[in-house]
N, C-alpha and C positions, 0 to 999 in steps of 0.2 A: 273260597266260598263264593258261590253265586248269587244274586241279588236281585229282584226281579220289581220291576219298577212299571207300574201300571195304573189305569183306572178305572178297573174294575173293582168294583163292591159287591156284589151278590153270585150267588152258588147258579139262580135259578139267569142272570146276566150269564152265564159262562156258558151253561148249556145251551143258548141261543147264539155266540159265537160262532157255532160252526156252519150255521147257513148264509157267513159274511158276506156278501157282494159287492168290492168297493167298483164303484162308478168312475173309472179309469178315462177321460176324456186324450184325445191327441196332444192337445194344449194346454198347457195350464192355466187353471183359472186366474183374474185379477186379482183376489184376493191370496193367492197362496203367493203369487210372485210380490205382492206388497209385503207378507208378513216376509218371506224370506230374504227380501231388500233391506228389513226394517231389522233382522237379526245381524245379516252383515254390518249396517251403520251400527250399531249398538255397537258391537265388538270392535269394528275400527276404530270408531270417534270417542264412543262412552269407555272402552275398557281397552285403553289403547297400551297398560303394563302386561293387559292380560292375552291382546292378541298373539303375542310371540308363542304361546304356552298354546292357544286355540286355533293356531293355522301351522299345522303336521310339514312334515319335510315336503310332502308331493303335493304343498298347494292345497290339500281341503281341510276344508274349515269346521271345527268338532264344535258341535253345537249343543247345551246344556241338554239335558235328556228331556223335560216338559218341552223344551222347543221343538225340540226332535219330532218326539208324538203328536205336536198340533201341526209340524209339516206334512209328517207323512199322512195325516185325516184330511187337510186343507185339497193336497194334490190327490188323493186315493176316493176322498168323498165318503168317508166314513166318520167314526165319531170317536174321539182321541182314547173313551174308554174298549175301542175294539182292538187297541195295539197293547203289546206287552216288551218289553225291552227285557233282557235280563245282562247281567254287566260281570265280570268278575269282580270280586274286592278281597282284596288280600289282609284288608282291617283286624280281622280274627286271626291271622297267623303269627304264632310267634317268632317265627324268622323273620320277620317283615322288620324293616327298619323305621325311624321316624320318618323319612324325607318320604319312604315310601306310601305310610298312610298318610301324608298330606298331600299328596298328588293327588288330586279332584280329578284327574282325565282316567275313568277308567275303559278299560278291552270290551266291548261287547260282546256278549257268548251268543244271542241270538235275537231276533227281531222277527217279531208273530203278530198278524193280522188272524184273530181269531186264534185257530189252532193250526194256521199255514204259515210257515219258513217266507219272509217275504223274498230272500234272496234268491229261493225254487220257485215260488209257487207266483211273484208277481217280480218277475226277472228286469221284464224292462223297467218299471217302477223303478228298483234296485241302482238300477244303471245309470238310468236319468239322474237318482238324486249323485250319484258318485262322479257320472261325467262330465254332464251339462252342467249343473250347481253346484260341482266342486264339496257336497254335504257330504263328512265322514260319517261311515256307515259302521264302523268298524272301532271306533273310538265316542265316547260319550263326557260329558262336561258334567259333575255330581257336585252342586254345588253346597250341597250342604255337610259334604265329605269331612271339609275343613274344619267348621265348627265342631263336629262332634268328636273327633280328632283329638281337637287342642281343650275340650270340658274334659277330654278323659283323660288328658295328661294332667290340667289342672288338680282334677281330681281323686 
């Protein structure tokens, strides 16, 4: 089942997505390179049981999915309700096993500025976040996976 994690609110908000223009500079601004230093300290120093689970075999670092969306608006120059993330979650499957619906790192199925593919449609964007900063693009951190998880076993 697919999951689609966004902040968008309104019918008449969606129809105005499609004229997005993020403001794409050479460099990045001071403030996105703070916020995305300030997410690395977090995860090294504040959740440091949790970094083993949040830095992937090849070195990048999956970043909770709200983090996600306020980097990619920070570096893009847009506003964190123009991005749409959608994730796989296997939560609803009954083949699924318990280890697997507690595992908060879910797949990413797509990543939309607007109603455009960022990986087509703002490539270098894409890249940068994969290359240079090491940000997985392709895996997301749902942290509230867990809790609802373990009330529905409770319960």
């Amino acid at each position: 089942m697919l999951k689609q994690f966004s902040c968008i609110s309104t019918k008449k908000h969606e129809r105005e997505l499609s004229s997005i223009t993020p403001v794409i500079s050479e460099t990045p601004s001071e403030e996105f390179i703070n916020y995305v230093n300030s997410i690395y300290t977090n995860i090294l120093v504040n959740n440091k049981l949790m970094a083993i689970n949040l830095i992937d075999q090849s070195g990048t670092i999956i970043f909770e999915i709200s983090n996600l969306i306020t980097a990619l608006a920070l570096r893009m120059g847009i506003t964190e309700s123009d991005i749409t993330i959608t994730y796989a979650d296997n939560d609803d499957s009954a083949s699924c096993t318990v280890c697997q619906k507690l595992n908060p790192v879910k797949e990413v199925s797509s990543i939309k500025i607007g109603s455009s593919e960022l990986q087509y449609t703002y490539n270098t964007t894409y890249c940068e976040f994969k290359d240079t900063y090491k940000i997985s693009l392709s895996n997301v951190y749902v942290s509230s996976n867990i809790m609802s998880v373990v009330e529905n076993i409770i319960n």
